[in-house]
C-alpha positions, 0 to 999 in steps of 0.5 A: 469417039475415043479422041475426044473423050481423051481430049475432054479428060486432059483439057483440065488437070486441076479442076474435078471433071465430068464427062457424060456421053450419049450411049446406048446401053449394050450397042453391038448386042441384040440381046442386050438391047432388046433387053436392056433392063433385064441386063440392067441389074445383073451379070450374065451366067458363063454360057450367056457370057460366051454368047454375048461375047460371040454377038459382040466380036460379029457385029 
């Protein structure tokens, strides 16, 4: 929830903050879940860019 990560970034703005939230590494991609670790250390190519893209923008 974007409101409250906004709201736990601001509580404090005199002390350093951490603020750690419980993902899933590529949600909205079936390729990038079923392969999370190969996508762990690398940057898509161009073609794998738009098609992930494409995965995202129809999930």
């Amino acid at each position: 929830d974007l409101n409250e990560i906004t709201n736990a970034f601001y509580k404090t703005v005199t002390k350093p903050k951490v603020i750690i939230c419980n993902t899933i590494k590529g949600f909205g991609s079936k390729t990038l879940t079923q392969e999370m670790f190969a996508w762990h250390h690398r940057s898509p190519n161009d073609e794998e860019y738009k098609m992930l893209i494409n995965e995202l923008e129809n999930a």
